[in-house]
C-alpha positions as CSV (number, residue, x, y, z in Angstrom):
1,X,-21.7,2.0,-21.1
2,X,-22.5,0.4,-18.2
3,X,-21.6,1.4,-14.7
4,X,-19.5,-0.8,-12.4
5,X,-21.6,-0.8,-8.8
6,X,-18.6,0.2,-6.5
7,X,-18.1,-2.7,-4.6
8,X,-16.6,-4.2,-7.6
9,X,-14.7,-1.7,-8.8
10,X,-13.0,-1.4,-5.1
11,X,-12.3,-5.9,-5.4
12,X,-11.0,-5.1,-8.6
13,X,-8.5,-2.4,-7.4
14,X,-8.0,-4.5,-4.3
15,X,-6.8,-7.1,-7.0
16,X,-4.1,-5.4,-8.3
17,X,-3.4,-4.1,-5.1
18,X,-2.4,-7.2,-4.1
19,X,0.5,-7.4,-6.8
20,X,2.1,-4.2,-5.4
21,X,2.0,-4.9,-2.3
22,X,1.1,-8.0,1.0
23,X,-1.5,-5.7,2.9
24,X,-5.3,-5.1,1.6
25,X,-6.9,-2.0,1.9
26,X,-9.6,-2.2,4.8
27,X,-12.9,-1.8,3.3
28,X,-16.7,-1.9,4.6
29,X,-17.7,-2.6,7.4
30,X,-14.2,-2.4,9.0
31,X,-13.1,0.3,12.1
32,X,-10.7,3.0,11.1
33,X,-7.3,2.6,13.0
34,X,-6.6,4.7,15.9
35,X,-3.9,7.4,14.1
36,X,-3.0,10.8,14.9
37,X,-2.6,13.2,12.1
38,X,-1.2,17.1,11.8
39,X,-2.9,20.1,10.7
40,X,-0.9,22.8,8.9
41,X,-0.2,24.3,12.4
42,X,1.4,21.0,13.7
43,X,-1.2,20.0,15.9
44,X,-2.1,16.7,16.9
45,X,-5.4,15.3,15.2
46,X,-6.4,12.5,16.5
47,X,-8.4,10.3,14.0
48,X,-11.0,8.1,15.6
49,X,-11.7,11.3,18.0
50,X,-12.6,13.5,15.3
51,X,-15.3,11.1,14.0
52,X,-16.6,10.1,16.9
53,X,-17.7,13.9,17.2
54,X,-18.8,13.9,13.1
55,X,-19.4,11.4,10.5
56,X,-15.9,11.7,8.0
57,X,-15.5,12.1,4.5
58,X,-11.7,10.8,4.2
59,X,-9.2,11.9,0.9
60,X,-5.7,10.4,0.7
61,X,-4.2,11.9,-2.2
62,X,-0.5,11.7,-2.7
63,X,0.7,15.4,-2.0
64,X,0.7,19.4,-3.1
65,X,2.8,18.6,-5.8
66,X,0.9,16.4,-7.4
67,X,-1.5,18.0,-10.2
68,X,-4.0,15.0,-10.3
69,X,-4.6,15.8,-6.4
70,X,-4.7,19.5,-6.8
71,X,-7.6,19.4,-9.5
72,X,-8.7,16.7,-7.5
73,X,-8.9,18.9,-4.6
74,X,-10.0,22.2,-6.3
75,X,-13.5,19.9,-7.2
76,X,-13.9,18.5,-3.9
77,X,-14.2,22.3,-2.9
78,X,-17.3,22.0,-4.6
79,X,-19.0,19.7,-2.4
80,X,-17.9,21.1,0.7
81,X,-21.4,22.5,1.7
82,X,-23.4,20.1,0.9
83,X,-21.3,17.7,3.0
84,X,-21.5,19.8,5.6
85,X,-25.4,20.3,4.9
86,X,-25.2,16.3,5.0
87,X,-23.5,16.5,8.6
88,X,-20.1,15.5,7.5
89,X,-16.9,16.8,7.9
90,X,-14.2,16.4,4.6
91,X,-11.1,15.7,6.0
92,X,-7.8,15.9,3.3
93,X,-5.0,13.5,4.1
94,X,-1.6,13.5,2.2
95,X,2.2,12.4,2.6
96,X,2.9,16.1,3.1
97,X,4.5,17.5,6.0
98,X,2.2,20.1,8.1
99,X,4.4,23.3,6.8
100,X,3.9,22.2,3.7
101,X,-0.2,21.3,3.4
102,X,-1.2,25.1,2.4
103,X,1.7,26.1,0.2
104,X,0.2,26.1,-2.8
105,X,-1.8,29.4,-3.0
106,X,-5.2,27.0,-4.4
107,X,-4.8,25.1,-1.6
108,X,-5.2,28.1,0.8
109,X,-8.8,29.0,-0.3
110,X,-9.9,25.9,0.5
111,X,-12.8,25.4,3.4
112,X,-12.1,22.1,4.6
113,X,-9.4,20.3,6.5
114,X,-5.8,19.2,5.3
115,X,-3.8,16.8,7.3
116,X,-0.5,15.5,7.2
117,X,0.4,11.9,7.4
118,X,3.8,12.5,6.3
119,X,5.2,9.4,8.6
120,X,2.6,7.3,6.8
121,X,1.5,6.0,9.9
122,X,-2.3,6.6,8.7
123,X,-1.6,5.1,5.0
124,X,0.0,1.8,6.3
125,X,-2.7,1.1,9.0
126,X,-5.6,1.8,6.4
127,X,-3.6,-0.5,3.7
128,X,-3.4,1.9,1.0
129,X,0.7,2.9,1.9
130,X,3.4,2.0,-1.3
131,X,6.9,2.3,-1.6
132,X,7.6,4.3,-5.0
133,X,9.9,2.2,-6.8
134,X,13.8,4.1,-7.6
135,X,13.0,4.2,-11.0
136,X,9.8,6.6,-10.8
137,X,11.5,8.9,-7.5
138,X,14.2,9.5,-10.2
139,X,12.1,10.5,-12.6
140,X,9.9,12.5,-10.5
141,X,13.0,14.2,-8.8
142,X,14.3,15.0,-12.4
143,X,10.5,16.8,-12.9
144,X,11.9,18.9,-9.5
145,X,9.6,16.7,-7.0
146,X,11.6,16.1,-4.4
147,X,9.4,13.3,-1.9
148,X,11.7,14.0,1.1
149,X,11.7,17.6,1.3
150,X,7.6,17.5,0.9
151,X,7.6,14.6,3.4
152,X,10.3,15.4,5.5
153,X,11.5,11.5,5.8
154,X,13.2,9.4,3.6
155,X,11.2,6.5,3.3
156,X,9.6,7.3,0.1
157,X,5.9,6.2,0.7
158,X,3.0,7.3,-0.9
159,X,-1.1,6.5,-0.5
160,X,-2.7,5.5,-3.5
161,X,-5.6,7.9,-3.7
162,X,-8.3,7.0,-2.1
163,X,-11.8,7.8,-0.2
164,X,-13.4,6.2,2.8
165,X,-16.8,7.4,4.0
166,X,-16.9,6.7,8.5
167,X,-19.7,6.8,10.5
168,X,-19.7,8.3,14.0
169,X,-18.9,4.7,15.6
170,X,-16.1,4.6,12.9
171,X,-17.2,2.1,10.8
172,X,-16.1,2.3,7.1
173,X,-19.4,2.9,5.4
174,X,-18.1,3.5,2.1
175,X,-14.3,2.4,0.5
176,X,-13.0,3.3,-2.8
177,X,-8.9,2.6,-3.6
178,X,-7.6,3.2,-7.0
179,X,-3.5,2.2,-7.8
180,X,-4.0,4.5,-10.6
181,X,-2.9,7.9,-9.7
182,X,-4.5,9.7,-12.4
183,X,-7.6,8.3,-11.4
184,X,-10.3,10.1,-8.9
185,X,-13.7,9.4,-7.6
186,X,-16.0,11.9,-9.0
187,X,-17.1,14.7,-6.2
188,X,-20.6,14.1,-7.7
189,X,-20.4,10.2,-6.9
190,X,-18.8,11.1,-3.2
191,X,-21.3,13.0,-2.1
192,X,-24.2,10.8,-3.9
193,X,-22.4,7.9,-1.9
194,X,-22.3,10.0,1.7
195,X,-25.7,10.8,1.5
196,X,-26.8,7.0,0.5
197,X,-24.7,6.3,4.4
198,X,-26.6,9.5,6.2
């Protein structure tokens, strides 16, 4: 089977983005917002800042709870050196509050940095922010995930996955947005795309 260059398989995501929801994810060539973000100890982490200093690999995944983003996660622990050999830094971003970033025991071995986004701020201004429909918080409630107590608000928002690659002016070098939750970029193909940016 063929392989689908990325560029298209972002248009085509960005396609059915459009259905869901008004705003587009920002893609290549566009600046990151300027966003602050938490770390597990509360602080403020401001964004455009942190790249300036370091080239970015940026994950949104969805939250602790989710097991598509904890496997997801576990992998990308993988790649961590080479990243860093590659002079990036891998920066973890999620609708979770800051207390709640390293519950998960798995989560607590990992080497690189988690932050919280839980008032979405992040997701909205990158374009990749949706609002889970009633139907699916129901069911995931009745599976005991509770959005609002991993959040701590009640707007019931959520990134679709997704991983942007920023350079030290913080310029997207690399996008890649994917509605389908079960869905993730390969570690392999992240950090073949971060070094194609170096």
């Amino acid at each position: 089977m063929k392989c689908i260059p990325f560029t298209i398989v972002f248009l085509l995501f960005a396609t059915a983005l459009v259905a869901q929801d008004p705003a587009l994810p920002l893609t290549v060539y566009d600046a990151i917002p300027d966003v602050t973000l938490h770390t597990d100890k509360g602080e403020n982490f401001n964004l455009r800042q942190a790249v300036a200093e370091e080239p970015a690999v940026l994950i949104f995944y969805r939250g602790g709870w989710c097991p598509f983003c904890t496997r997801h996660l576990m992998a990308l622990e993988g790649i961590q050196k080479d990243l860093v050999a590659a002079g990036f830094q891998l920066l973890a971003i999620s609708a979770d509050q800051p207390s709640k970033l390293r519950e998960k025991p798995a989560f607590q071995a990992l080497t690189y940095t988690l932050l919280s986004d839980s008032t979405m701020a992040a997701a909205r201004a990158f374009g990749i922010a949706y609002k889970v429909p009633d139907d699916v918080l129901a069911r995931m409630k009745s599976m005991g995930v509770d959005l609002e107590a991993a959040s701590g608000n009640t707007g019931h928002l959520l990134p679709y996955p997704s991983v942007f690659i920023v350079d030290k002016a913080g310029i997207i070098r690399f996008a890649y947005v994917n509605p389908d939750y079960k869905v993730r970029l390969d570690p392999a193909k992240i950090l073949e795309a971060a070094h194609a940016v170096e």
